[in-house]
Structures are given as structure tokens and as C-alpha cells.
VOGU-3710 file (C-alpha; in Angstrom, 3 decimals, decimal comma):
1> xxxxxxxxxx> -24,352/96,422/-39,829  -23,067/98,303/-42,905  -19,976/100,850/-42,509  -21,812/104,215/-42,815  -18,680/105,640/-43,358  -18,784/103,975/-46,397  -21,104/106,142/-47,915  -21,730/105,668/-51,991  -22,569/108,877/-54,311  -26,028/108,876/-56,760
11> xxxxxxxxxx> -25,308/108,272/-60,052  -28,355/108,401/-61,914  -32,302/108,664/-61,081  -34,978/107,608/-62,765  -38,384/108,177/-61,045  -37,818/105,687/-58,248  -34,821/103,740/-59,829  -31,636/105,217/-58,679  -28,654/103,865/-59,379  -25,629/104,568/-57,288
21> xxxxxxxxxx> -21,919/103,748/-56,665  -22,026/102,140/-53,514  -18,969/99,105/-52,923  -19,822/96,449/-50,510  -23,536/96,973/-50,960  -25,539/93,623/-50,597  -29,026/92,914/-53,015  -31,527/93,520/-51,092  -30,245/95,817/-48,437  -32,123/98,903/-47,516
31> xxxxxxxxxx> -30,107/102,093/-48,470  -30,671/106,104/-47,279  -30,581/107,950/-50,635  -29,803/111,338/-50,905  -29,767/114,432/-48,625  -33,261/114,010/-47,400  -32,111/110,091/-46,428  -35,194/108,682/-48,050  -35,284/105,141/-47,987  -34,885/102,486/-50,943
41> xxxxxxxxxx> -33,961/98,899/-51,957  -31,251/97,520/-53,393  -32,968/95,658/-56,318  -29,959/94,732/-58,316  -26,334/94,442/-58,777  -23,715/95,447/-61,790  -20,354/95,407/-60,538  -19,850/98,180/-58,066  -22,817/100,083/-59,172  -26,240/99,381/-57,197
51> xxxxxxxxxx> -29,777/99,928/-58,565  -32,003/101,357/-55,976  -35,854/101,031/-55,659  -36,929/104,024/-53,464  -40,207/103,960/-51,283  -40,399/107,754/-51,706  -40,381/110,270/-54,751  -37,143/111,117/-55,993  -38,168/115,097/-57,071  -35,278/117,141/-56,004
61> xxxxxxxxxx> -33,017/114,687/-55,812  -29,942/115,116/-57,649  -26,842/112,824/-59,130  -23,496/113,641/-56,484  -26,174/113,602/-53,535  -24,669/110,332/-50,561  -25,987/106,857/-50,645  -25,234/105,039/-47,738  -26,329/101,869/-46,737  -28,515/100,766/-43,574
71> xxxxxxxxxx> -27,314/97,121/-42,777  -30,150/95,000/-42,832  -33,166/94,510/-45,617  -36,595/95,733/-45,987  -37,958/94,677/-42,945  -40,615/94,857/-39,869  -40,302/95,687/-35,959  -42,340/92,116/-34,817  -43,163/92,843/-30,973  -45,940/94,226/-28,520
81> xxxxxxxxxx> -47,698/97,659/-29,548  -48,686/96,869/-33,528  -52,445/95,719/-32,653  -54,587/98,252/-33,221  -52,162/100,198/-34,902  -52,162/101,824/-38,467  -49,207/101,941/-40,623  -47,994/103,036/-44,138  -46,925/100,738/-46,902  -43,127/100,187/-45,642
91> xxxxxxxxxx> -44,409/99,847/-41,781  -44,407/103,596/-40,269  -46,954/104,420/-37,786  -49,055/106,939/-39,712  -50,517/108,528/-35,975  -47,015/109,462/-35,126  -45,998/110,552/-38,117  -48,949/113,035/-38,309  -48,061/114,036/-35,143  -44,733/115,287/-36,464
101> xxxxxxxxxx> -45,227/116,017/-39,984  -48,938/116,779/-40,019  -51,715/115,593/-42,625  -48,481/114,839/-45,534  -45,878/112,875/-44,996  -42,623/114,257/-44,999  -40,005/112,776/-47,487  -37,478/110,866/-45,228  -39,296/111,104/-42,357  -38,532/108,000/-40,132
111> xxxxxxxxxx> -40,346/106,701/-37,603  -39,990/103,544/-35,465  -42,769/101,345/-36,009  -42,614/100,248/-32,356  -43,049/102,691/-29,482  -39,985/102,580/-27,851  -41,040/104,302/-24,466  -43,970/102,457/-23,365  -43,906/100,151/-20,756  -45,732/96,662/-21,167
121> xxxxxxxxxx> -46,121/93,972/-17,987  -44,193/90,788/-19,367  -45,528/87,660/-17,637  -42,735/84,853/-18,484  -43,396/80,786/-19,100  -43,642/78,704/-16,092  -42,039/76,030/-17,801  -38,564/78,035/-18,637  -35,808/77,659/-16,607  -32,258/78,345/-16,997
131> xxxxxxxxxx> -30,386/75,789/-18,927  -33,261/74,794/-20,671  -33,193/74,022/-24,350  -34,445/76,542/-26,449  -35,458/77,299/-30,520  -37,226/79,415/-32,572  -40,938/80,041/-31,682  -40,196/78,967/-27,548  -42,295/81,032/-25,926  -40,672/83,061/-22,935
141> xxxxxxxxxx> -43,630/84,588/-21,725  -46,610/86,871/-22,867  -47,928/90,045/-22,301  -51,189/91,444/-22,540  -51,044/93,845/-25,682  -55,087/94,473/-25,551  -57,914/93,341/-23,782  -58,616/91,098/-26,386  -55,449/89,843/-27,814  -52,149/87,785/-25,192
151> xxxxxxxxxx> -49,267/88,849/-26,912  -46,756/85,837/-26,876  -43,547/86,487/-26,833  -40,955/84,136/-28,953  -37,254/83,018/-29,480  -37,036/84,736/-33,018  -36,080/82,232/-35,730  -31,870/81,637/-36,132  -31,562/81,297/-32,266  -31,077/78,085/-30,953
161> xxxxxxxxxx> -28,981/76,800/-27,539  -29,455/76,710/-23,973  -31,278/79,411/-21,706  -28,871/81,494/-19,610  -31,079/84,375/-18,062  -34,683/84,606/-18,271  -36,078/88,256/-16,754  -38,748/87,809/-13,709  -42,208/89,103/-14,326  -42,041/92,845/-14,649
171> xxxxxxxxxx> -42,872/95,971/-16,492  -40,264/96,340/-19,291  -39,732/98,601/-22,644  -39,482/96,195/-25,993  -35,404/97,029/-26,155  -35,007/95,652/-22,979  -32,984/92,360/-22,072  -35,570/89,605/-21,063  -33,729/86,967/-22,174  -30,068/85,625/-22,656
181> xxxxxxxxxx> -29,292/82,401/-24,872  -26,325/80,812/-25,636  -25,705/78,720/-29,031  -23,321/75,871/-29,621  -20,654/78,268/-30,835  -20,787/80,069/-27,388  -22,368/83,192/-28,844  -24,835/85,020/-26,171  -27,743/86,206/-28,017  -29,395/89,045/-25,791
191> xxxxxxxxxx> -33,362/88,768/-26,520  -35,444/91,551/-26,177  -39,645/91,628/-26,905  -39,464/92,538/-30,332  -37,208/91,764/-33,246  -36,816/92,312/-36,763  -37,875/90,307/-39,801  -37,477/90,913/-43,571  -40,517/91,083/-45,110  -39,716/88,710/-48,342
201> xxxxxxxxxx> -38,436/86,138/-46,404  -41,186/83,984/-45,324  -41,269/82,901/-41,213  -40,440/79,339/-40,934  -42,987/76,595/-38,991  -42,511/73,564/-37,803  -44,635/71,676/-40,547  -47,886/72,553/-42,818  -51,299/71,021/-42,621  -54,232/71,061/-43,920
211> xxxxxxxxxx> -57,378/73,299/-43,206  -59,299/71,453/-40,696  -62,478/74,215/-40,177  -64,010/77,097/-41,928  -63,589/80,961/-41,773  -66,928/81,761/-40,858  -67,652/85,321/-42,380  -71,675/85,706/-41,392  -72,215/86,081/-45,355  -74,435/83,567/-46,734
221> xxxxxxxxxx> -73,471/83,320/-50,133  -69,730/82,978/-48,669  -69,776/80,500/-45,624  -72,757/78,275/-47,097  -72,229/78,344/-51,317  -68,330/78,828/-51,394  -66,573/78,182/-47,882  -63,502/79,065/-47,437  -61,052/77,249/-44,804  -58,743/78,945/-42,006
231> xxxxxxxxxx> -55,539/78,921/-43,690  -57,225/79,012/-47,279  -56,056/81,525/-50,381  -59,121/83,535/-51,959  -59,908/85,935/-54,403  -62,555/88,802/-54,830  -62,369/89,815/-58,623  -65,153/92,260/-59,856  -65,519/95,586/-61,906  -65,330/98,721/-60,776
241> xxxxxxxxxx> -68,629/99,535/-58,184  -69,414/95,521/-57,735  -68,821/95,959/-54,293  -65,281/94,432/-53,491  -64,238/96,609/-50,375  -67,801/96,044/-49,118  -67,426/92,274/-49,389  -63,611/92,864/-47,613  -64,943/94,714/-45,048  -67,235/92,655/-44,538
251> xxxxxxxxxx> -65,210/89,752/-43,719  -63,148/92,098/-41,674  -65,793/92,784/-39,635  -67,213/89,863/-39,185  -65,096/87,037/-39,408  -64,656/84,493/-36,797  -60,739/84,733/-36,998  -58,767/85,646/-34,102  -57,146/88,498/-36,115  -57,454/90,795/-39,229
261> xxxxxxxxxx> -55,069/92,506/-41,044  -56,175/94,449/-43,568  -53,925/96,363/-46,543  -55,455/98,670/-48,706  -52,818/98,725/-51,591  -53,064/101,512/-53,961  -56,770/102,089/-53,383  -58,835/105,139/-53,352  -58,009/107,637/-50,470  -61,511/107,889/-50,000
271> xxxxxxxxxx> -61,953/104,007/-49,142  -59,119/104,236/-47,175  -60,457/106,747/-44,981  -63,826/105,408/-45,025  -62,395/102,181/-43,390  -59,637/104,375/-41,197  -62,797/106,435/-39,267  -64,893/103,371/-39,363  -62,722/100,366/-37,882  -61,979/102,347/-35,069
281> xxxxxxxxxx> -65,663/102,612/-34,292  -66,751/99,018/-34,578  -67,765/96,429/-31,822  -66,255/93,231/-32,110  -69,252/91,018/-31,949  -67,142/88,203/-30,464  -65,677/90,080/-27,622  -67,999/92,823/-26,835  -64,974/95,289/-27,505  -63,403/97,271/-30,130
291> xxxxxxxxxx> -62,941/95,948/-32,811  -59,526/97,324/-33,782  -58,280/95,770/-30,616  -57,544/92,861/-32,915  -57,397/94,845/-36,219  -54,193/95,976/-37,654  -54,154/98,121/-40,633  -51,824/98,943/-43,446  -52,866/101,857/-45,403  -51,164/102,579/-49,074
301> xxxxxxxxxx> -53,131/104,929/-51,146  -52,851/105,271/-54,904  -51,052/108,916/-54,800  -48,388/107,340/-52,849  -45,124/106,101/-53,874  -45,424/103,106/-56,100  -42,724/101,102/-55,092  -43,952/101,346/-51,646  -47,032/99,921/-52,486  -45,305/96,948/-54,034
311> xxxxxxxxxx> -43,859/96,387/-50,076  -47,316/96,720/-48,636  -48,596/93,673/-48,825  -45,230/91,885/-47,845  -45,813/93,994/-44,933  -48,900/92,633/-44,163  -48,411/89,089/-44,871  -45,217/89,216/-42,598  -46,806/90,850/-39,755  -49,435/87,853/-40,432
321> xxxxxxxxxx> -47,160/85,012/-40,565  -45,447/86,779/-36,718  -49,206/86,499/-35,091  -49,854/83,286/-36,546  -46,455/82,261/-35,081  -48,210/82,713/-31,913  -51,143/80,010/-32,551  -53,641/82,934/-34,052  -55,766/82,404/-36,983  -55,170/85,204/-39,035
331> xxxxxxxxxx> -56,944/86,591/-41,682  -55,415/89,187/-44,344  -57,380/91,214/-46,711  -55,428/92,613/-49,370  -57,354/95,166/-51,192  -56,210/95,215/-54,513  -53,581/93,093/-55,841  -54,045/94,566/-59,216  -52,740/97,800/-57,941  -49,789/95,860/-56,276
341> xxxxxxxxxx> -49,091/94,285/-59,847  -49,248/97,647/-61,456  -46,699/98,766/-58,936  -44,596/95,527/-60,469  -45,315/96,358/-63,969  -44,240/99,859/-63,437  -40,704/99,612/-61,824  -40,107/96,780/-64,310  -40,647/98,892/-67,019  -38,192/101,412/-65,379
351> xxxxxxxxxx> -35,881/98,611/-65,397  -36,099/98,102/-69,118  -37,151/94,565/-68,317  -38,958/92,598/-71,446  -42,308/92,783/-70,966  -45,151/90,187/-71,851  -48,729/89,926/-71,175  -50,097/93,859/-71,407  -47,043/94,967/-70,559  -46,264/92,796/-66,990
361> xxxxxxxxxx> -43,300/91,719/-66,290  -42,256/87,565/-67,069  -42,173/86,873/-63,115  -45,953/88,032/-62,569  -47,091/84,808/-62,088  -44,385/83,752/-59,579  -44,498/86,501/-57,330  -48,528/86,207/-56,978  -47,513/82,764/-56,292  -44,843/83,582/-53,937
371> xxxxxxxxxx> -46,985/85,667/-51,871  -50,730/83,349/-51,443  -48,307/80,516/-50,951  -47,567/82,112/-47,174  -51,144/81,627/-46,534  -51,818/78,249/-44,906  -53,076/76,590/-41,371  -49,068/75,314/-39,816  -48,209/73,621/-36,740  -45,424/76,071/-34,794
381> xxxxxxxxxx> -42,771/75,271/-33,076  -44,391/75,857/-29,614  -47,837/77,771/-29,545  -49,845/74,993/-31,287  -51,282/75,005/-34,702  -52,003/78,732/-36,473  -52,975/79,963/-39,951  -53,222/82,638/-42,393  -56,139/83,053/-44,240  -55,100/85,134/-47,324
391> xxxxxxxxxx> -58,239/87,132/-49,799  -56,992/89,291/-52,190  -59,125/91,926/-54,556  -58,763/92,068/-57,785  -59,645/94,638/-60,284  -59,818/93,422/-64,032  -59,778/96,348/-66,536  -63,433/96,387/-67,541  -64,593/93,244/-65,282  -62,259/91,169/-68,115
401> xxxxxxxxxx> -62,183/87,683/-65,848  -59,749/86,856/-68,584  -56,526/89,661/-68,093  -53,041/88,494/-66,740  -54,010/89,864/-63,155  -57,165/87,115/-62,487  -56,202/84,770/-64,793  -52,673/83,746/-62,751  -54,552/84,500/-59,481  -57,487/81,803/-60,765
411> xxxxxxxxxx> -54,857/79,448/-60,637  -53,190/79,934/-57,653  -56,144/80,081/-55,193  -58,963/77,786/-53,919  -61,847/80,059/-53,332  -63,135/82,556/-56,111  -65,703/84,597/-55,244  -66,546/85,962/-58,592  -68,404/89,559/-58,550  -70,450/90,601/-61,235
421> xxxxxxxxxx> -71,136/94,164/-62,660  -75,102/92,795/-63,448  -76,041/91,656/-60,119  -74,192/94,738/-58,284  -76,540/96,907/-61,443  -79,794/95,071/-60,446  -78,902/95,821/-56,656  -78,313/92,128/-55,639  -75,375/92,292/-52,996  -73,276/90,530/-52,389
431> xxxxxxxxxx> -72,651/90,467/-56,204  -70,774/87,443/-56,017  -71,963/85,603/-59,199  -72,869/81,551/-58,318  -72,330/80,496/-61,674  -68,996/81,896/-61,903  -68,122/81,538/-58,254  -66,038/78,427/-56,793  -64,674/76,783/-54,063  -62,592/73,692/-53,772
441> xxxxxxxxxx> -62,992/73,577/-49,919  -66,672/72,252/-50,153  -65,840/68,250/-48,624  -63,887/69,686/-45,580  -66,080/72,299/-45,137  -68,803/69,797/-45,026  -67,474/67,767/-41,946  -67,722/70,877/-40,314  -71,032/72,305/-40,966  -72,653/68,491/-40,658
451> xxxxxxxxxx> -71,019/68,167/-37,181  -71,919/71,552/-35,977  -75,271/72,495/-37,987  -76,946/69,703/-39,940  -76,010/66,839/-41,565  -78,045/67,701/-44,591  -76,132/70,684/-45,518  -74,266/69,085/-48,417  -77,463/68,292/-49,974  -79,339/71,472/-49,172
461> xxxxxxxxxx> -76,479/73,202/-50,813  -75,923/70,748/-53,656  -79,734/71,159/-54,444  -79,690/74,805/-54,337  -77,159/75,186/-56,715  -78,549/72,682/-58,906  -81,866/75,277/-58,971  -79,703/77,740/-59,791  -77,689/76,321/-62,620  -81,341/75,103/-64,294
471> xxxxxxxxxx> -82,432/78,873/-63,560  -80,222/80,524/-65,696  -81,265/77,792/-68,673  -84,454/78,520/-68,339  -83,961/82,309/-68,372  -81,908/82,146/-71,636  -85,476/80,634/-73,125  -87,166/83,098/-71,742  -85,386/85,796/-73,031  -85,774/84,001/-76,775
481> xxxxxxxxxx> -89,364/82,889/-76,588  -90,995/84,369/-73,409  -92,326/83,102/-70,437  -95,997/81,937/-72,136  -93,494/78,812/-73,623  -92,603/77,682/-70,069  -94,235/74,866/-68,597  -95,756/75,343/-64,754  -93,147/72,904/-63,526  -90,378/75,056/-65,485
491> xxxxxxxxxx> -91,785/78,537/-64,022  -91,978/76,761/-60,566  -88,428/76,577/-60,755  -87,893/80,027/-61,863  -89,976/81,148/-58,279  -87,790/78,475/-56,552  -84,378/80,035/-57,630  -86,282/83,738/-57,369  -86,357/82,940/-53,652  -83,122/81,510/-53,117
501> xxxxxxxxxx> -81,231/84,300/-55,039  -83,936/86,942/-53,071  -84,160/85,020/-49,851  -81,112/83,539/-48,871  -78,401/84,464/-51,494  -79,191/88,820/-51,104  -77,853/90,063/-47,782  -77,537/93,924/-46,811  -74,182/95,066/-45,113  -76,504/98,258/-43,830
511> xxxxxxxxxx> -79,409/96,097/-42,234  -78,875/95,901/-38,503  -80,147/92,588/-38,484  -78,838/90,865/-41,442  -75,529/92,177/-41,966  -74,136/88,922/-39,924  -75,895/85,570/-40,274  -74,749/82,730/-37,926  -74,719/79,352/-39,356  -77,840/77,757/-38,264
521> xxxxxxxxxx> -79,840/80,733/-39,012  -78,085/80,359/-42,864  -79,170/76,810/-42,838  -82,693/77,532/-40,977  -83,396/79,577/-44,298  -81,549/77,996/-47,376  -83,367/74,405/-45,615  -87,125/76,848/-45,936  -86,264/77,984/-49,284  -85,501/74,501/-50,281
531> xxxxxxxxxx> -88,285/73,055/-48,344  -91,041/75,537/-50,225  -89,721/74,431/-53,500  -90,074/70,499/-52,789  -93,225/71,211/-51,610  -94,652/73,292/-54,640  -93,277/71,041/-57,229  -95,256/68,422/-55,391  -98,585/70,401/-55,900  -97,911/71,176/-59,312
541> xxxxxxxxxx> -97,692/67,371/-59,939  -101,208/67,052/-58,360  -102,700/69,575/-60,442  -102,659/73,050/-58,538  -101,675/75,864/-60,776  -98,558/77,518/-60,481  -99,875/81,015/-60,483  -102,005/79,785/-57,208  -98,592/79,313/-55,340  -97,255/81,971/-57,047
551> xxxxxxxxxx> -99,694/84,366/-55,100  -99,232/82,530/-51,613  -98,346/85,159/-48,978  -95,859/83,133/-47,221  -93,148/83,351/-50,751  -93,546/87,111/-49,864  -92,390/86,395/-46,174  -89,970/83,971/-47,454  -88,271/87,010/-49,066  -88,223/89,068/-46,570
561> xxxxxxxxxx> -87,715/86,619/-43,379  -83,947/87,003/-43,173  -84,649/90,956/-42,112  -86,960/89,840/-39,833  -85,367/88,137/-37,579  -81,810/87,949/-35,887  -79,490/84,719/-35,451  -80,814/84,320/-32,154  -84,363/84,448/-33,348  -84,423/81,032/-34,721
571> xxxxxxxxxx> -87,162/79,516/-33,335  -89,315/82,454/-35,184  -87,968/81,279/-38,411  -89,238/77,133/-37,110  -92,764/79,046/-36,317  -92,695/80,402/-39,561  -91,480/76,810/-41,097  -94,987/75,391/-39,687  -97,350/77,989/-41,066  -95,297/77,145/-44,777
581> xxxxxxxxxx> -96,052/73,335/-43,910  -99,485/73,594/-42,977  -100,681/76,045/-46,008  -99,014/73,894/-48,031  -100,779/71,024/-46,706  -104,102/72,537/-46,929  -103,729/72,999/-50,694  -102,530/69,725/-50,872  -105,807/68,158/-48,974  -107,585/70,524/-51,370
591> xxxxxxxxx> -106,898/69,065/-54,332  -106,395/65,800/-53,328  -110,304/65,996/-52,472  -110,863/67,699/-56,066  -109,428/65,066/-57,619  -111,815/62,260/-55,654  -114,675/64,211/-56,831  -114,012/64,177/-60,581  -113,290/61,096/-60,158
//
């Protein structure tokens, strides 16, 4: 650890930039600034002369003020007692520090993220004995941080030897001594239950692989028209009011991961305390218990310090990376990287960097890469395989697809779930546009869904899509000529798409029974929708006019059959399937008889 005797003076300040004389100070090392010891980042170097990005405003601050440097880099407490837990953008528990500071948050407050007090039951590895080999990522034992999630408890990475002193199960605080290792120098590292990490530095693994199974997110137009994998990078671009937080929450909520972190940088407070009072309230519908029993939350809100929400979502991707360590599939929500990449384009501009594309700094493109590349499904060193699943908002300036922001973010990922301001206008959520849309996770998905659904799911989908893409040519002629100049096979495929997009494509986040869908029930329905179009296109050959189908009570239904019934209520949806088949084949009979007549 730094000297703190060797405290540096403020030389300058401008906004969050200080720069201060501070010899010995290392890049990157956290620094207290000031009387009020807020808390900064050494962000560059000139001689003896630091500059200093600080996570807190800098009004009242004056040159002459101490510097002094804390010894380690921006980092995070990794240990028992963050599930469930709700922190600010630099990892401060925002419950404690209301407790102490009330509603605001008091400029240098600090907090530990970690309760240091509490006592958790540590259960250590039957396979760990002393003068056993150990690495990074051994487990030593677990304990049981909620009902729903085994807290495992691991050799933090750099430690390496033989196993001197392991503790005997007990009730312990996270600073105490459960573990004692000795290296091939003969250094005795003393291992508690938590550690620190800094948050730039990615965790290391043993090796990466590749996405094996799908995040299953109950959301139709998600899971069955663009899957993404475990361990996959996505993005959610869309216009102000498409509906981005709704689809984030959504996946939140619903996703079949094992646990969700979710950091709203820069947003609205209002969002942020929409999801604050609501997560807490949720059932997880996979335990039967609260949901924020495996929820962890970073909240960063636009009226807070800037450079702090630039750490936010390092925050969250490290406290990601620790659980996956474990063998958890973790999904991240990052809600919006566009406000992180303001945060960028602001302190660069501080920094009288050159700036390029609408004023963001050169390295834009690297540091979005840099962070979705920590995303991925990895074998650890001792808990099995794990992943990160990484989606990330994005908020174009007027719903531009084409500004720096999406563009380098288009590249980077492998699932783009495009929102668009004219479906989220015609009230068609989830707005995520299917022309726009993509996914490049469609193959493995597919070994999936045929093993554990139906092996005609490819098709299904590939014929859907298909419907849609000739939809959207026919509507362009309709919009030139009008509908009169459509031929009844042509406006058959208009009602086919109609149902898809109404049918299986819409889904409500407020109906009770269709916010989730379960994968057969999304089949069951995009197979009917599918099914009634094969069908009509067949009667239309033999003769039956198209506004006859068109007025067929069961399209209705077909509309309105995903509200009807729940995942569990499949065998409705098969009953309904028969009545479809049988009116169809009664028209068919019909005019098959017609036709013997005139004959």
C-alpha cells in the first residue's frame, strides 16, 4: 500500500479532472482528493504531476487542498453479502449509505461494499486437505449467501502453492482467516472470504468455449426469431419510448440464467426507481422466491457524477465475471451504453484529447470492444464451465441506426435486436423490428430447440420470416397502388404475416398470462400460425375466395390465443389446432365437391 504520509497537494481542477503533484503515484491508482477525501483515478502521468479522474463533483474544491494516494486501483470487494444487494456506480451500498447520509449522497462518503459484521456459516471442500495443491479458482468451501444462490468460495487469482491451514466448518465474518497458502517463494498468503479485484482488469479462466445452449428469455420474438446463446454479446438499440428498459427488464425477469446483474448507467432516475421498488417485489418463477435473491443491481443515474458512470459498468461486468467464476451463468443488462460513451466523450474532451466521430474520442471503438469481449461461456479452473451473457442498450440520437454509438456496437456483437420507433407508435411490443433485427446464433440455437422442442423449428422459423420479408414487399405496393391491385394469393400472405406479427410476434409485459412464454408453447403457436397459412394458400389454389377465409372466426382466435392460455395450457392450444384443421377441411371438401359439379 501507498505511503499516506506521502500526501501530494491539488494543483489544478477542472470539473472532474484534477491534476495534482503527487511523486510515486502509479496510473491507475485510486487517490483521496481534497479535504472532503473524495475519491478519483489516476488517469495519466506527466512527470511528477498526476491527472485525476474523480467519481464525485469537484465544487468547493480548491488548488493547495491534500492528495494522497490509496494503494490499490479502482476496484470491487468480491465475497458473500453482494446478492441481492444495490450499489452505486463505483460499488457503495446505496441502503447503507442512506442510512448515514439520507436520500443524497454525501461527497466522500465511504462505505464498504461488504458488510463487515455479519456472520455467514462457511461449509469447506471435502476434497481439501492440507498440503494439497492449490490455484486460482480452487474452491475451499461455500456458503449459503441466499436461499437461492451457494456462494462458492475461491483461491483468488495470483495465489498458487500448497495448502497449509484450511478453517473447519463454522460461522465466520468475510475478514476472517479461512485459509493459509504457501507459494514457491515461501510467502504465506492468509485467505479470507472475500477479496479485491480491479475492475478493468478482466478475471482470468482456464480456457473459452463456445455457447453450447440458449438464454431463454420467455419473449417470442427473442428466444424463437433471434436467439441469443449463454455467454453471447447483444444489443437493444431503439429511440427514445421504443421500449428498451421494458425489453431489459424483461429479460431480467424472466430469463433462465442463474443470475442477473443489471446496471442502469446514466438513465432516468425515474426508471431507476421504477426497477429499484419493483425487483424487490418480484417472484422468481424458477425458484418460487424473490427474485432479487439472485438479482444484483448497480444503479447510476444521469445527475450523478459522470466519471462514475463511466466505472459502472466495469463494475458490473467484474462482479459478473467473480459469479461466473463460480460455474453461474450470468446475465448483465447494461442499460445504456450510450450514456456510458457520453461519460467517455466528456472526460476526453476535458482532457483536450482530439476528437473524431461527433465529438468521441479515437479509442471508442476499443473500449466497447474491450468491455463485450468479457462476455463469453469459459471453462474455470475448478467449478465447471460458466458464462456471461452481456446486452447492452443503446440510445441513437433520433433512432439514427447509423451514429458512432450503434454503428461500433453492430460490429462487435452477435445478436441485434433492433427496436423501432413505428412499431412501438402502432403499439406492437416488443418493438423489435424483424427486418432489421439479427442473430448469428441461429445453427446452435437450433440443436437446441430441435432436441428439446421440435425438430421442425428451423423451418417453422425460416418460413416465418420468409412471410415476413415478402410482407413488407407487398405493403410497399400497397401503399403505391392499393390493395384492389393485389392478387388473392398476394393478400393471403398479407393475413398470413398479419397473424404472425399479431399472433405470435406481439407479446404484453402487463398480461398475466403472456408476459412469459415457454418454448413449446412459442412453437405450439408460431407451428398454428404457420399451419393456417399453408392451409389457406391451399384453398385459394382450389378456388375459395380469400375474403371467405378472411372472415373465418378461428384467424380472430388465432390472434388472440396466446392471452388465452398459459405455458402449461398446451394441450388447449392442440384442441384449438383441430377445430383450425377440421374448418379448414370442411371448406376444402366444399369446394372440392363444387368443382365436381361444374364439372
Amino acid at each position: 500500500m501507498t505511503d499516506t504520509n506521502k500526501s501530494g497537494v491539488i494543483r489544478d481542477i477542472n470539473g472532474p479532472i484534477v491534476t495534482i503533484d503527487l511523486p510515486g503515484i502509479r496510473s491507475g491508482e485510486q487517490v483521496k482528493i481534497g479535504e472532503l477525501g473524495l475519491f478519483g483515478e489516476v488517469i495519466s502521468l506527466r512527470g511528477q504531476q498526476a491527472v485525476v479522474q474523480t467519481y464525485e463533483s469537484t465544487e468547493g474544491v480548491r488548488p493547495g487542498e491534500p492528495a494522497v494516494g490509496v494503494g490499490w486501483p479502482l476496484s470491487v470487494e468480491l465475497g458473500p453479502g453482494l446478492m441481492g444487494g444495490i450499489f452505486d456506480g463505483v460499488q457503495r451500498p446505496l441502503a447503507k449509505i442512506a442510512l448515514e447520509s439520507g436520500d443524497y449522497i454525501r461527497r466522500g462518503i465511504s462505505v464498504p461494499a461488504l458488510d463487515r459484521g455479519k456472520q455467514w456459516e462457511f461449509e469447506r471442500s471435502e476434497t481439501l486437505e492440507p498440503g494439497a495443491k492449490v490455484g486460482p479458482g480452487t474452491v475451499l468451501g461455500t456458503v449459503q449467501e441466499t436461499q437461492t444462490i451457494q456462494h462458492r468460495i475461491l483461491i483468488p487469482p495470483g495465489v498458487e502453492g500448497e495448502l497449509e491451514e484450511i478453517a473447519p466448518p463454522g460461522d465466520y465474518d468475510i475478514e476472517s482467516t479461512i485459509a493459509r497458502v504457501r507459494d514457491a517463494k515461501g510467502t504465506v498468503h492468509r485467505l479470507s472470504m472475500y477479496h479485491r479485484w480491479p475492475v478493468r482488469k478482466p478475471r482470468p479462466y482456464l480456457q473459452r468455449d463456445d455457447g453450447v445452449s440458449p438464454l431463454i428469455t420467455g419473449q417470442r420474438v427473442i428466444d424463437t426469431f433471434f436467439p441469443q446463446l449463454k455467454g453471447g454479446k447483444g444489443a437493444v438499440p431503439g429511440p427514445f419510448g421504443a421500449g428498451k428498459t421494458v425489453v431489459q427488464q424483461q429479460v431480467a425477469r424472466w430469463s433462465n440464467a442463474d443470475i442477473v446483474i443489471y446496471v442502469g448507467c446514466g438513465e432516468r432516475g425515474n426508471e431507476l426507481v421504477d426497477v429499484l421498488e419493483t425487483f424487490p417485489e418480484l417472484d422468481d418463477p424458477y425458484s418460487g422466491r424473490k427474485l432479487m435473491e439472485r438479482t444484483l443491481l448497480v444503479a447510476n443515474t444521469s445527475n450523478m457524477p459522470v466519471v462514475a458512470r463511466e466505472a459502472s459498468v466495469y463494475v458490473g461486468i467484474t462482479m459478473a465475471e467473480y459469479y461466473r467464476d463460480m460455474g453461474y451463468d450470468v446475465v448483465m443488462l447494461a442499460d445504456s451504453t450510450s450514456r456510458w460513451a457520453e461519460a467517455l466523450r466528456e472526460v476526453s474532451g476535458r482532457l483536450g484529447q482530439m476528437p473524431v466521430e461527433e465529438g468521441y474520442p479515437a479509442y471508442l471503438a476499443s473500449r466497447l470492444a474491450a468491455v463485450y469481449e468479457r462476455a463469453g461461456r469459459i471453462e474455470t479452473f475448478d467449478a465447471g464451465p460458466g458464462s456471461v451473457t452481456l446486452i447492452g442498450a443503446v440510445s441513437p440520437p433520433g433512432g439514427d441506426f447509423s451514429e458512432p454509438v450503434t454503428s461500433h456496437t453492430k460490429d462487435i456483437i452477435e445478436t441485434f435486436w433492433a427496436l423501432s420507433k413505428e412499431l412501438a407508435d402502432a403499439r406492437h411490443y416488443p418493438s423489435i423490428d424483424w427486418v432489421t433485427s439479427f442473430s448469428g446464433h441461429v445453427q446452435t440455437a437450433a440443436q437446441w430447440w430441435h432436441k428439446e422442442v421440435d425438430a421442425k423449428w428451423e423451418k417453422r422459423r425460416a418460413a416465418a420470416l420468409a412471410l415476413l420479408a415478402r410482407d413488407a414487399e407487398l405493403l410497399r405496393i400497397v401503399n403505391l397502388v392499393g390493395p384492389e391491385a393485389l392478387s388473392s394469393a398476394q393478400r393471403w400472405e398479407l393475413e398470413g404475416a398479419s397473424l404472425i406479427k399479431e399472433g405470435v410476434l406481439q407479446q404484453s409485459a402487463l398480461d398475466d398470462i403472456d408476459t412469459f412464454c415457454s418454448p413449446a408453447k412459442q412453437f405450439a403457436l408460431l407451428d398454428l400460425a404457420i399451419s393456417i397459412f399453408n392451409q389457406g394458400q391451399t384453398l385459394i389454389e382450389l378456388g375459395v375466395p380469400v375474403t371467405e377465409l378472411q372472415d373465418l372466426p378461428l384467424l380472430a382466435k388465432m390472434r388472440r390465443i396466446k392471452s388465452m392460455y398459459s405455458s402449461e395450457e398446451l394441450d388447449q392450444i392442440e384442441a384449438f389446432r383441430k377445430e383450425v384443421d377440421q374448418a379448414m377441411e370442411a371448406i376444402r371438401i366444399e369446394y372440392a365437391k363444387q368443382g365436381e359439379v361444374s364439372s
